[in-house]
N, C-alpha and C positions, 0 to 999 in steps of 0.2 A: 248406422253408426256401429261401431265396435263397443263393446261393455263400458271401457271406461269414458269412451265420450258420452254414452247415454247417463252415466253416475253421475257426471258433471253436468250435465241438461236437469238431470234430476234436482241436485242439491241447488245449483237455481233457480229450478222452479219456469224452467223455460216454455216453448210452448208447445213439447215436444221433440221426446227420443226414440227411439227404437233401435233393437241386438238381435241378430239370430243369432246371439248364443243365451247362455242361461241356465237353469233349474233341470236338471239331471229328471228321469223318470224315478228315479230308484227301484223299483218293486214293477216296473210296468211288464213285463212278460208276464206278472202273477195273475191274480186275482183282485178283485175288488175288493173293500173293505167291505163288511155287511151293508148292504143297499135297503131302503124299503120293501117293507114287503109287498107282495103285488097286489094287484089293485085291481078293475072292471071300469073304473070311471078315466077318459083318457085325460082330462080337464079336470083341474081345482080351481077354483076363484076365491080367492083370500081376502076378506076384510081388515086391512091394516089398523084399521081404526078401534075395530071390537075384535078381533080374532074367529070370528064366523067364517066359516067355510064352507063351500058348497059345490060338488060334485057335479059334473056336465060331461053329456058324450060328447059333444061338439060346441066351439063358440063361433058361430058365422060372421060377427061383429065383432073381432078381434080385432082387424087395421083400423077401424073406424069408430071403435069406441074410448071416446079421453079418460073415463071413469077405469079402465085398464090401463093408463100412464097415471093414473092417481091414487083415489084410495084404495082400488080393487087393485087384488095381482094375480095376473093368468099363469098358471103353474101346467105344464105339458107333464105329460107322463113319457119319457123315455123308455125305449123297450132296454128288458132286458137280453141277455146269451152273448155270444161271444161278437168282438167288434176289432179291430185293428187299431195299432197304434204306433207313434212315428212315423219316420219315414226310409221308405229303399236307398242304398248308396246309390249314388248317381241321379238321384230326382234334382227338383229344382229347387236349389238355395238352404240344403240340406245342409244340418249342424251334427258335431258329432255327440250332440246330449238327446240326438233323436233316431236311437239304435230301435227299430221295427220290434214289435211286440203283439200280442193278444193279451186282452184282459173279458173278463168271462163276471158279468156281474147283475144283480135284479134288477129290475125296474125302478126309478124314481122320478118323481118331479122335479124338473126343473123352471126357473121364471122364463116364460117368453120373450121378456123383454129386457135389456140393463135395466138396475134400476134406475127412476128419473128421480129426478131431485125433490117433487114433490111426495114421493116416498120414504126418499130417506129421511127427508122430517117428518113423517111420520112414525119412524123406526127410528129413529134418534135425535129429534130435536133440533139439528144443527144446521148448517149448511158451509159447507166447507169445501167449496168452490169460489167464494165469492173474493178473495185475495189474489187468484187468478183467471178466473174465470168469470166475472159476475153478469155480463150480459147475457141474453137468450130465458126464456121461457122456462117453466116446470118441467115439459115434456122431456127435456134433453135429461141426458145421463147425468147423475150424480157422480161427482170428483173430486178431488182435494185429498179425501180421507185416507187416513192411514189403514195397515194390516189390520193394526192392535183396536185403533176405534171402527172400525167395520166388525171386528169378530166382538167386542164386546158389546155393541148395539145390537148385534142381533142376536146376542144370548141375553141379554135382560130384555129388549122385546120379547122372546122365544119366553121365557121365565114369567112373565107378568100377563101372556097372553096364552099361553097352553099349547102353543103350536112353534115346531122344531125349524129353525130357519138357519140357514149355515152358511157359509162359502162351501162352492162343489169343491170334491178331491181335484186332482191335477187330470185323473185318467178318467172320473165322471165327466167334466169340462169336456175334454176332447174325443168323447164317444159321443155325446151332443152334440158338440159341433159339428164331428163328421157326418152324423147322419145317416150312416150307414155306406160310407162310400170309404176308399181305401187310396183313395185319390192324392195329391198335393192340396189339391180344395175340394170343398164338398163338389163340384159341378165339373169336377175332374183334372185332368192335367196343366191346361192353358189356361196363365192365367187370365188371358184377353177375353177366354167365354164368359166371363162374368158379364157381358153384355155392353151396351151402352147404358147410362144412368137416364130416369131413376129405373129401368129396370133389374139394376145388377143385385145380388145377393151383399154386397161388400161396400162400405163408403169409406174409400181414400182416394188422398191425392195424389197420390205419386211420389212423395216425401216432401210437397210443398208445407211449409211449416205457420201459411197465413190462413184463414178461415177457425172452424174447430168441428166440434160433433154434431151430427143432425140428429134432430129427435128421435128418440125410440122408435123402429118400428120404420123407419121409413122405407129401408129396403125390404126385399122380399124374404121371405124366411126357409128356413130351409127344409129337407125335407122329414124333419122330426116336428116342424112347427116353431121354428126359433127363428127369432130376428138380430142380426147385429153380431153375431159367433164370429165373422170377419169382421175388422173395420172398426169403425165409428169411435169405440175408447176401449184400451187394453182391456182386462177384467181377471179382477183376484182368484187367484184357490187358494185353497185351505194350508197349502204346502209352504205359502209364502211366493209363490209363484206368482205371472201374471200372464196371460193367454190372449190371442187371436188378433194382437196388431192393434192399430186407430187408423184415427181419420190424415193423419200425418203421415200416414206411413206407405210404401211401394209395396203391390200385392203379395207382392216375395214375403213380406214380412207377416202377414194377415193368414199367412197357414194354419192348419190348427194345429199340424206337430211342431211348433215353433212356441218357444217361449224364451220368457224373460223373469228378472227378479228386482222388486224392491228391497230397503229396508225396511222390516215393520213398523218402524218411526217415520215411516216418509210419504207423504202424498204429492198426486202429481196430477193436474189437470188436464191428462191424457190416459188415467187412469180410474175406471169404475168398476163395477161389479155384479154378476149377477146371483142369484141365491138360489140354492136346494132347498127343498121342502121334504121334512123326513118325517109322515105321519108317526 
């Protein structure tokens, strides 16, 4: 869809829009805003429940552990130095709010996973998915919520807990997502290499607008340690932005230089999020 059909998907609450157009980089040829600073441990694991934290070179029981879609949250360390951003004229399904750049920034955390639902009641009590979305399990992504109630749960979590939880910047998001590739997608050009399912990096349909998000983590991740940067449910920055496509949407749309924008009054059940961690 074009912006204003996806605004009208939006305001009702359909079941699913998507734009390649959108949220400008602004600043993206710069620099990063101050990033974490660097770190030894590539892994954090997060107690949502007490604010306990705890350092790991490795989690080999990442897909396989529920207590990582629940109270625990696996936090990756992105490297930092310089990475690409946007995209070439002439690639595929290029917008012109996606002018090629370099951003040069430190290392940080970020979650592995969207959050699921069983998190964000953790992180705020609520669940705000269930006027649209009420079937399916903890595991799946958390949606419904707005800009303004995402960034405010996770600064009175962050405030009551001692540990810094954020939506990423616009250009944090899509240095993770890429993963270090300069590509259309992280796994390169075409976007048919995504494989046959469940092996692909990505879950959508094609722009089929019946089914919804599969659980966190289903596909494979990519090669910083992320799952779900394509696909499954859009996901917020910090900018007001929303990043990497759904489960509704044609791979065209699931790039990483491709975005979109809410209102921060608006939530949409094709919409979630995932969080920085800024020791």
């Amino acid at each position: 869809m074009r912006r204003a059909a996806f605004a009208a998907a939006v305001l009702a609450l359909a079941a699913c829009g998507g734009s390649a157009g959108g949220v400008g980089m602004g600043g993206q040829s710069g620099a990063f805003a101050p990033a974490t600073a660097a770190t030894t441990a590539s892994w954090q694991v997060l107690d949502l429940a007490t604010g306990a934290i705890t350092p790991a070179q490795a989690l080999p029981s990442l897909a396989g552990n529920p207590a990582l879609r629940d109270r625990l949250l696996a936090l990756r360390l992105v490297p930092g130095g310089s990475a690409a951003l946007g995209s070439a004229a002439g690639s595929l399904a290029r917008q012109d709010d996606e002018a090629p750049g370099i951003a040069q920034g430190a290392p940080r955390y970020l979650a592995a996973f969207e959050l699921t639902r069983a998190q964000w009641r953790l992180i705020a009590g609520t669940s705000p998915w269930t006027a649209t979305a009420p079937g399916g399990g903890d595991d799946l992504p958390a949606t419904g919520m707005t800009q303004a109630q995402a960034q405010a749960a996770l600064a009175a979590w962050s405030a009551t807990h001692g540990r810094r939880l954020e939506l990423p910047l616009a250009w944090e998001w899509e240095v993770a997502a890429r993963a270090g590739s300069a590509t259309a997608f992280p796994w390169g050009e075409d976007a048919r290499a995504a494989g046959a399912r469940p092996h692909a990096l990505a879950w959508e349909t094609g722009g089929a607008t019946t089914g919804g998000p599969a659980p966190v983590g289903t596909r494979l991740a990519n090669a910083f340690g992320l799952h779900d940067c394509v696909g499954n449910v859009w996901e917020m920055t910090a900018d007001g932005g929303m990043r990497g496509g759904a489960w509704c949407e044609s791979l065209a749309l699931c790039r990483p230089a491709n975005r979109d924008q809410l209102p921060p009054d608006t939530g949409h059940p094709a919409v979630g999020l995932r969080v920085v961690y800024r020791p």
